[in-house]
C-alpha positions, 0 to 999 in steps of 0.5 A, a space after each residue: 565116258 567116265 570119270 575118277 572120283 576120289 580113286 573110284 571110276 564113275 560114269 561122268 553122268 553121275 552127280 559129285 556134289 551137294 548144292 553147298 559144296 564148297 568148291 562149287 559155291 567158292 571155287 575153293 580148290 585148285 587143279 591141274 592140266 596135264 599132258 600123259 605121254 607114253 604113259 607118264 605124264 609131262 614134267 610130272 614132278 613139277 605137276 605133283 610139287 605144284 599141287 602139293 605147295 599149292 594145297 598146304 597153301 590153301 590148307 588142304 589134304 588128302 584123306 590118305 597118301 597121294 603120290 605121283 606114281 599113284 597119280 599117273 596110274 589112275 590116269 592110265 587106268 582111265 584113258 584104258 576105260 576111255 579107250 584112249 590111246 596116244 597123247 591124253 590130256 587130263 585134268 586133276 580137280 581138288 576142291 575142299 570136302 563137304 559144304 559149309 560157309 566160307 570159314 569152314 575149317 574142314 581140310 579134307 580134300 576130294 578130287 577128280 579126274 578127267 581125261 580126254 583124246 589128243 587128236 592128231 593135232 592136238 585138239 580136245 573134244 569140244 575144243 573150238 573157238 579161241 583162247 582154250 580152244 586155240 591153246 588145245 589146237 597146237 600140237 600138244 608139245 608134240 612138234 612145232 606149230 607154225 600157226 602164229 595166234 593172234 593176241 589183244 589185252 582183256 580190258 575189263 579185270 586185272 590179275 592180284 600180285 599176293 601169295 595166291 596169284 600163282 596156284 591154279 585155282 578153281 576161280 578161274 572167273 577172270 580167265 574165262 571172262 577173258 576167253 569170251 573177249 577174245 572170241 567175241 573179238 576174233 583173236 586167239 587169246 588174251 593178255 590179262 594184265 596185273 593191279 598195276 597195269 602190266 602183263 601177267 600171263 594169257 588166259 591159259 599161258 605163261 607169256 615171254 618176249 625177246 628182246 636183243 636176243 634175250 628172252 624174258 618172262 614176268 617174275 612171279 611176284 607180277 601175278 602170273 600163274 606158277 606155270 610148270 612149263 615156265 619153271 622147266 625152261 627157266 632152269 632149262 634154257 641157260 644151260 641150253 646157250 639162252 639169256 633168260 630174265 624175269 623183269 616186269 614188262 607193260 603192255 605197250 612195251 610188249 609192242 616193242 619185242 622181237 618175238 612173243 610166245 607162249 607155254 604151258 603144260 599141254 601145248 608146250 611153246 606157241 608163237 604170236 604172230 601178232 599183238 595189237 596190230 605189230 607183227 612178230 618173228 618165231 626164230 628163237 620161239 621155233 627153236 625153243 620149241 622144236 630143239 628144246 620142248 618137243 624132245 621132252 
């Protein structure tokens, strides 16, 4: 397999890093998961915008001009080196250049990125288990899934609520933590909730519930990641008949919903069947789903 390193495709064998590089001793820089779909990639603007706030958030830059056309073409460029034909998924990884202590100033920016097959229900190679796993497994915005997940709460972290909760950094330890959980418990996935005891997302979702036919999700200021697939359906779905909220929500009021489901950017919507022992419905998530997401 190869790989792409600051434009240049490389053997994926190839080492990146020194040792006190400092993505890799801080986590100092974030990425991107992205679905390529007949050559594009999947709300590919709202992908390249989120990339672009999140590294002047982080006081990041590229050495030379990045656009998305740019972006969507390396991608391309490597599924053809892969052999990869059909629904790709890629990863974008940007991490802070040259090594240093925790202070450096240096804002230059290297990135990579990595591509794997979609196969025909959506699985990555390697994806197994629960949470990534089970997220990778749906059909990647393709069509509905009618496997409902199965979801409990990551007891042992909580998500902040500042200014860096919604960039998809690097320091991904609570939501890898929360993985393992879950598959140590058996379930698909779990819920991360904030400094205040309420729901932030899953490990790899933005998460929504209804109730009384209108559908709500966790404001941004509640710590969830700044998903793209949220920021679609949230400007997408009052336009398309639905009543869309932001409110704060705990985990043993989510008991109470209709429905729960999930999103992000590779799988588009999934249901949960059930959260903490309650049973939940899939109507207005399958119609989501199937009428709205799949047709992106």
């Amino acid at each position: 397999m190869f790989l792409n390193f600051n434009g240049e495709v490389r053997e994926e064998t190839i080492a990146l890093l020194r040792a006190d590089n400092r993505g890799f001793r801080f986590g100092d820089g974030l990425f991107e998961t992205m679905l390529l779909k007949q050559g594009k990639v999947r709300l590919g603007q709202y992908h390249f915008e989120r990339l672009v706030a999140g590294m002047q958030l982080l006081r990041l830059e590229f050495p030379q001009a990045v656009s998305l056309e740019m972006m969507e073409r390396q991608i391309g460029e490597l599924c053809a080196r892969n052999g990869i034909g059909g629904l790709c998924r890629a990863r974008l990884t940007v991490f802070r250049r040259g090594g240093g202590m925790y202070n450096g100033l240096d804002r230059r920016a290297d990135y990579c990125i990595e591509v794997s097959a979609l196969g025909v229900h959506g699985s990555a190679p390697g994806a197994q288990g629960s949470a990534v796993g089970a997220q990778e497994g749906a059909l990647a915005g393709a069509e509905w899934v009618e496997d409902g997940l199965v979801l409990d709460v990551f007891p042992d972290g909580r998500k902040s609520c500042d200014i860096f909760s919604g960039v998809k950094s690097n320091n991904y330890l609570l939501s890898t933590q929360a993985g393992m959980f879950a598959r140590e418990r058996g379930v698909d996935d779990c819920v991360l909730v904030n400094s205040h005891g309420r729901v932030a997302e899953t490990t790899v979702a933005n998460i929504w519930w209804v109730k009384n036919g209108v559908i709500y999700t966790p404001p941004l200021s509640e710590g969830c990641v700044a998903g793209v697939m949220r920021r679609w359906l949230l400007e997408r779905l009052p336009g398309a008949g639905y009543s869309v909220r932001e409110e704060p929500i705990g985990p043993d009021e989510l008991i109470g919903a209709g429905e729960i489901f999930i999103t992000n950017a590779i799988r588009g919507v999934r249901w949960v069947r059930e959260f903490r022992g309650a049973q939940f419905g899939c109507r207005l998530a399958a119609a989501i789903g199937k009428d709205i997401v799949g047709k992106i």
